[in-house]
N, C-alpha and C positions, 0 to 999 in steps of 0.2 A: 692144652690151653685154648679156651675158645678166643676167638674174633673178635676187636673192637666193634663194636656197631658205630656205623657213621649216621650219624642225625644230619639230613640235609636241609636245610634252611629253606623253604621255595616258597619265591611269592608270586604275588599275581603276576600272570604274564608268560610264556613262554621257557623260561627257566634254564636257557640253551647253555648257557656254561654251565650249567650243575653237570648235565646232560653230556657234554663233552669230557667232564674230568673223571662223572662217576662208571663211564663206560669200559674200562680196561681193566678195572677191578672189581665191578658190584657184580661178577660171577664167583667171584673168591670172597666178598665181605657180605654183611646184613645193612641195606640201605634202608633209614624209615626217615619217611619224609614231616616236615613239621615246619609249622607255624608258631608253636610256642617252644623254642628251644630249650628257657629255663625249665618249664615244667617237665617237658616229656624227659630231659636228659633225668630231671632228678629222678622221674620215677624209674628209669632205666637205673638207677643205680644203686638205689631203694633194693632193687631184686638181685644186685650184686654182679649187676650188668660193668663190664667197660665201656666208654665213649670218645667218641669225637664228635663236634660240633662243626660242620662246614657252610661256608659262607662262599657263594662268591658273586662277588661285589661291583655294580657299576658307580660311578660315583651318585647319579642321581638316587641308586639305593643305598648308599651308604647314608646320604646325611639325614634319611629317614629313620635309620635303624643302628646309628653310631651309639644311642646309648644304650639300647639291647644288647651290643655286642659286650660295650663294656659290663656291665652287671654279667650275662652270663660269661666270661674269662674270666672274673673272679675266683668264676668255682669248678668249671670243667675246660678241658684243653680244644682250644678251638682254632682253627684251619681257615686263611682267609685268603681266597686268590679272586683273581678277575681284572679286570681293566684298572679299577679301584686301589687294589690292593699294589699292582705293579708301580702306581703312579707316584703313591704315597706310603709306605709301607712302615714308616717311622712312626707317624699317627697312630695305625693300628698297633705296634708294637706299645705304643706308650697307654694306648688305651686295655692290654695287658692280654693282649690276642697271641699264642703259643706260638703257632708258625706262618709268618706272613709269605706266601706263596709269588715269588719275583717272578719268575721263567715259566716253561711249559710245567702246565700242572701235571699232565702224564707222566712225567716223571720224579715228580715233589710227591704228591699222594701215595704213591704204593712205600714209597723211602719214609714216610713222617707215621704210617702205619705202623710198619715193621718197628720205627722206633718205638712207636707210643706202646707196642705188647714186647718190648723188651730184647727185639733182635738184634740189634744194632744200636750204637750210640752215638756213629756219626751224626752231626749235622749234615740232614735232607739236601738232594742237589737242588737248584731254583729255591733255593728258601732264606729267608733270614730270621732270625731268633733270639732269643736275650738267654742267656745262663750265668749264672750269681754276678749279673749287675752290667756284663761283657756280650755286647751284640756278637753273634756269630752266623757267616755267611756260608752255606754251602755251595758246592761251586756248578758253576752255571752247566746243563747241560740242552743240546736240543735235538728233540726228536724228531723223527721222521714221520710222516703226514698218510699213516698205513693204521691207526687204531680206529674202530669205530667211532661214528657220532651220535649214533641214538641210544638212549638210556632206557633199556627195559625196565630197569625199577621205576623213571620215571613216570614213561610212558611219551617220552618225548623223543620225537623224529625233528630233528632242527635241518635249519638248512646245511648241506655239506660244504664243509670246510675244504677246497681246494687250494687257496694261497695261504702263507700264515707272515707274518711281518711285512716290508716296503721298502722299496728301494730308493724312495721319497721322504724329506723331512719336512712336511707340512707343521707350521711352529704353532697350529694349533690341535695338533693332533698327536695320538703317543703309538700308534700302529709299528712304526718300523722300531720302538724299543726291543719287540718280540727275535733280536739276534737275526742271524743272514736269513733271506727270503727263500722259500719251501715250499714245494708243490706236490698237491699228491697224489701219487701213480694213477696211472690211467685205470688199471686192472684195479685199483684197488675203490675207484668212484663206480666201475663196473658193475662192483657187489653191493656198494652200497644201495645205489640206484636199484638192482633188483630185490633188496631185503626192503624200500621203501615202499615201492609199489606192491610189493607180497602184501605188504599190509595196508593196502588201497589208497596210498598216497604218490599220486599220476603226477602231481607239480614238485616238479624237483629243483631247487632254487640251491643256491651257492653262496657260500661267505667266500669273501676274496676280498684285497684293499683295494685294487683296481680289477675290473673284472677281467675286463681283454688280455692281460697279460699272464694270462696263465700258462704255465711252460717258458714262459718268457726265456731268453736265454742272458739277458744283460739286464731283465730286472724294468725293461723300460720299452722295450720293441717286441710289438704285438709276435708272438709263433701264431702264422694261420692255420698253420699246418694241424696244431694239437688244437686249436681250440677248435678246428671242424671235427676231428677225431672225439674230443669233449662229447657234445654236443650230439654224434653220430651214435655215442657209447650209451648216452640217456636215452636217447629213440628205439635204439634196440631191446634194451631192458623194457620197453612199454612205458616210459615216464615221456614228459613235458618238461622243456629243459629251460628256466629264467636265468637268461646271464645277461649281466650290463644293466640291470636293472636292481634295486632291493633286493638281498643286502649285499648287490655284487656292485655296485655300480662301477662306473670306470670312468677314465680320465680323456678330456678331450682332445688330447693329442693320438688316442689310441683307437677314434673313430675315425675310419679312413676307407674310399672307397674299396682297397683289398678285401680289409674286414666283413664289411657291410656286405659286399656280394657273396661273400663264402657262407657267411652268415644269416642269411636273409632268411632263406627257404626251413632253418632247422631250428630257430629259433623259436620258444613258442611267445614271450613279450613282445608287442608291439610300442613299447617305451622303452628308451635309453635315457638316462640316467649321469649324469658328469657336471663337474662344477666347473662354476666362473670364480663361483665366491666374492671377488670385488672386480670391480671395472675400472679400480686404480693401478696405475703399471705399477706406480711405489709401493702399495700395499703388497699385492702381488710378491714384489723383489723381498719386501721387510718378512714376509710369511712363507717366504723361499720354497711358493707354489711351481714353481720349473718352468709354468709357459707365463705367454702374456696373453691379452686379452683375444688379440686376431684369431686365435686357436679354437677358440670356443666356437666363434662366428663360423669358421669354416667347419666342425664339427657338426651345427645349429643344421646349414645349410646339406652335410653327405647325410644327415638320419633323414632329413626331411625325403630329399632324391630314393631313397631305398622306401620311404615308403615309415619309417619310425617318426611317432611323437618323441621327440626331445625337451627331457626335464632336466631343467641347468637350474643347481644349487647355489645360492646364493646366500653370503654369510653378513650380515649385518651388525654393525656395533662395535664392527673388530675396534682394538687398544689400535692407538692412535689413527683413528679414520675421521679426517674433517670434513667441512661443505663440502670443499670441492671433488674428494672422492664418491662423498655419496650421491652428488648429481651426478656425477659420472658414472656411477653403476646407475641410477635411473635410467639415462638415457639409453645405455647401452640395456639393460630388460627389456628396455619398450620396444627396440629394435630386434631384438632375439623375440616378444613375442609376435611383430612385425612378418617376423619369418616364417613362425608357424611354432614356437616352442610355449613349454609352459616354464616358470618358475616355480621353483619352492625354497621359499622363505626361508630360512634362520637364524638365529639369532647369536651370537657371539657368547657359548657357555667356557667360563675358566676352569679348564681340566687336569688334574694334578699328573703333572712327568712330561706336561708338556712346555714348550719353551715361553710360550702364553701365560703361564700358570700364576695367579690370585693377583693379574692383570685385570683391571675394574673393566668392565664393556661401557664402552662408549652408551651417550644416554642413546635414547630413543628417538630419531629425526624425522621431521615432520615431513619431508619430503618423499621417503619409505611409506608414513602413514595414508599420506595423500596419494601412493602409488598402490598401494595396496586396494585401497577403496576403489579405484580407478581401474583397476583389471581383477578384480575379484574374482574371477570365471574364467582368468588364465594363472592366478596363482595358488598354489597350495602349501600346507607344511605347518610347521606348531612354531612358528616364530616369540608368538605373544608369550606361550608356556615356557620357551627358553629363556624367553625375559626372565619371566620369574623364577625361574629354577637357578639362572647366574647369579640373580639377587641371594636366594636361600644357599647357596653353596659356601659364598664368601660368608653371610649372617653365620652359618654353621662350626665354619672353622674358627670365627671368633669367638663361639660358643664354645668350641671345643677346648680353644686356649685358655678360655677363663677355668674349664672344669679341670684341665690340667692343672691350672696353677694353684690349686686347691686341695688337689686330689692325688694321692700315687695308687694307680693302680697296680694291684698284684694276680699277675699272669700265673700259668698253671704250668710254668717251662720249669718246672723243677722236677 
């Protein structure tokens, strides 16, 4: 019996989670990539081809591509995991999507295979699914942090996934839903690093939710020990090693002069990277961000000492932030860029799974806008485009509940 062929959905950009989930198995399956998923699947099946349709999904791609999904579930069985999928997964089922992928994909995908060509009839572990009308959850498992992350069908080298969950509940954020926090073996970033640079990619950058605590032993206290070792193990292989920076950044309790001097000499970024987010001690407590604001300042102050530009995140609009918070993060930017830091902007997007979620963002305050205009050349970031993308997220899902309540979509879970 031959192979499902998986149709991978890729759009512009990057493509890193395709690239993550289709690496453990697109040696054993036929990946083809597309942009038009209705057509190519049909001609795939026109030739008496099988499929799968896979998606996966950030929310800003989803509310672009929410009714492409639904039209193709109609007619072929479609796989939808990602940040997206984890947050909201009832949406997608109702929008008639086959297996909505909860948990680590690495272990949902080869199990939703096996079913869709007849091996197996359990419900997939990390998956939830509808069968004659009855949601059904397969039960959660998580993997260890040892599979590749570059996808030869794609052709994409993402950055290496070192941490995977959070030992943090940032209530705007869905990171630590990803089950206990995991790191991956030293020996095993070893290889990956030398299979990167084989193929002439020297900058070696890291996914992680805070960067500095990798190895962590409690989840929250820098190991300097492994992050020198880190760091030593990308030098040796011939790479350039970005930690603490995009998309590793890290948290300002975990700049501290230990770190910065172990770290100084082997790092190849000269930015770090870590949030304030507000300069309200309330906000702070309500978003159950772990420090207060004094942390940041002393954080501002050890990257300056060692010689690092420090870019401190800042989140604007959050659900319930008044005047007096937001003069309060004013002053306090002005004074971190005072010190020698830059900001970057953002803007308060409502993210489904998170405790925040289809909390309206506060409007726009003039006081930000008049800040902005005022240090132009020390801030950066896409603040304005968050604006509007928190607007189109909410407009979305009330799009989406009108189409529901008009429409029953029929899925291909049979």
């Amino acid at each position: 019996m031959d192979h499902v062929i998986i149709l991978a959905r890729v759009f512009e950009g990057p493509n890193n989670g395709l690239a993550y989930v289709l690496a453990p198995i697109e040696d054993r399956y036929k990946v083809v990539t597309t942009k038009n998923p209705y057509e190519d699947a049909a001609a795939l099946v026109s030739k008496g081809e099988r499929v799968v349709v896979l998606y996966s999904l950030s929310t800003p791609t989803f509310v672009e591509v929410w009714q492409e999904i639904a039209v193709v579930a109609r007619r072929f069985p479609v796989v939808a995991g990602g940040p997206h999928a984890m947050g909201d997964p009832l949406t997608l089922l109702r929008l008639g999507v086959k297996y909505v992928v909860v948990g680590d994909g690495e272990a949902a995908l080869p199990a939703i295979l096996d079913r869709e060509e007849g091996h197996s009839d359990e419900t997939p572990p990390n998956v939830l699914t509808v069968e004659d009308g009855v949601l059904r959850a397969g039960r959660r498992v998580f993997v260890e942090l040892t599979q590749r992350t570059y996808s030869k069908a794609l052709g994409v080298y993402p950055p290496i996934e070192i941490a995977r969950s959070c030992g943090y509940r940032c209530a705007f954020c869905q990171t630590w839903m990803h089950g206990p926090v995991r790191y991956r073996p030293l020996e095993n970033v070893a290889q990956m690093a030398k299979t990167y640079v084989g193929v002439g990619r020297r900058e070696i950058r890291f996914i992680a939710p805070v960067g500095f605590l990798y190895q962590s032993s409690d989840g929250k206290t820098p190991n300097v020990e492994a992050l020198v070792a880190l760091l030593k193990t990308v030098r040796e292989a011939g790479g350039l090693p970005y930690l603490g920076t995009f998309p590793s950044e890290t948290r300002p309790e975990t700049v501290t002069r230990d770190v910065l001097s172990a770290l100084r000499s082997l790092l190849a970024n000269k930015r770090l990277s870590f949030g304030l987010q507000t300069a309200s001690e309330r906000l702070l407590r309500l978003t159950k961000r772990g420090h207060d604001v004094s942390v940041v300042e002393e954080a501002v102050a050890t990257a300056r000492a060692f010689g690092f530009t420090p870019v401190v995140d800042v989140i604007a609009g959050l659900p319930g932030e008044e005047e007096e918070d937001v003069a309060a993060t004013v002053r306090k930017m002005e004074k971190l860029i005072a010190m020698g830091a830059r900001i970057r902007m953002h803007y308060y997007v409502p993210l489904p799974g998170t405790p925040l979620w289809l909390q309206e963002p506060r409007p726009p305050h003039r006081l930000y806008q008049e800040f902005v205009k005022r240090w132009r050349k020390k801030v950066e970031g896409y603040w304005e485009e968050q604006m509007a993308l928190g607007r189109r997220i909410l407009e979305t899902y009330r799009e989406i509940g009108s189409y529901l309540s008009r429409t029953t979509p029929s899925s291909t879970a049979s």
